[in-house]
C-alpha positions in Angstrom: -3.4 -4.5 -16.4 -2.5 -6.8 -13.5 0.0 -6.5 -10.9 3.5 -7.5 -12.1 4.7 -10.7 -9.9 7.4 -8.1 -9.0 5.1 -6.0 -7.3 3.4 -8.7 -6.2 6.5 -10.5 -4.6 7.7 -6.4 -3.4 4.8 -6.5 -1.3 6.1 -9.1 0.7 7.3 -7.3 3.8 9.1 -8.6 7.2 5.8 -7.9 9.2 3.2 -10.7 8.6 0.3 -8.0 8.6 1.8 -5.9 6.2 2.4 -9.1 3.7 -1.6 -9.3 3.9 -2.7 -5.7 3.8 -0.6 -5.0 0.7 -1.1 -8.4 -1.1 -4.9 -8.4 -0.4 -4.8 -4.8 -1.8 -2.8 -5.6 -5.1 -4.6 -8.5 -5.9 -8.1 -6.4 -5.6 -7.6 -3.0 -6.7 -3.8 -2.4 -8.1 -5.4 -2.9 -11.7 -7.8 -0.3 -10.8 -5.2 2.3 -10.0 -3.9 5.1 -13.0 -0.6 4.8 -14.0 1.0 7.8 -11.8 -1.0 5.7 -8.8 1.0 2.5 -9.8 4.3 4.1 -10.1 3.8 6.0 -6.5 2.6 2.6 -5.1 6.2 1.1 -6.3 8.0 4.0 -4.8 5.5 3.3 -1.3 7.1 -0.1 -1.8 10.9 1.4 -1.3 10.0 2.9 1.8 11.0 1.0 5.4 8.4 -1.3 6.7 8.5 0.5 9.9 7.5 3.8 8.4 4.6 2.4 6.0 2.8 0.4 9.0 2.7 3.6 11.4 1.1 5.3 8.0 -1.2 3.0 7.7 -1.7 2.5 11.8 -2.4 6.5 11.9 0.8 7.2 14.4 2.5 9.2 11.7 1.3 11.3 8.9 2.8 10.0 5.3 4.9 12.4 3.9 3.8 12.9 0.7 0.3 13.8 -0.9 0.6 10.8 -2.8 1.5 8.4 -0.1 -1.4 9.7 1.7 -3.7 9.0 -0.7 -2.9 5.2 -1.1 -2.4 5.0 2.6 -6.0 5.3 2.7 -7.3 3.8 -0.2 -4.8 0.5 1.2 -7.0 1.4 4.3 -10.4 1.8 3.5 -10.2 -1.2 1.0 -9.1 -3.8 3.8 -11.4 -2.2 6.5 -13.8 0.2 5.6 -14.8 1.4 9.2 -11.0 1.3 10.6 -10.6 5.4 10.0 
């Protein structure tokens, strides 16, 4: 299944880089993702923009197991040798 046009339009975020990390990384791999991965993604989607770019930046640890794990699968999909 493809991503909804509401996750697709949740993905737009007030900072410009965001908008492309998560878009570029919906529009590749969200079909690819298991269900529980797609309903912890939305949740990642609730969270303040702030927060989720020093995740994915590395200043801050995410706080959940989950979050992690997308952090760095939204990571390693868009650049490979950042971590």
């Amino acid at each position: 299944m493809s991503a909804s046009p509401n996750i697709l339009w949740r993905c737009r975020r007030g900072i410009r880089e965001m908008d492309l990390l998560l878009q570029q990384f919906v529009s590749r791999h969200y079909k690819d993702l298991t269900d529980e991965q797609k309903k912890s993604f939305s949740s990642l989607l609730d969270e303040a923009d702030l927060d989720i770019m020093d995740w994915i930046m590395g200043r801050k640890p995410a706080p959940t197991e989950e979050y992690r794990n997308l952090i760095n699968l939204i990571c390693d999909i868009n650049n490979p040798n950042y971590r």
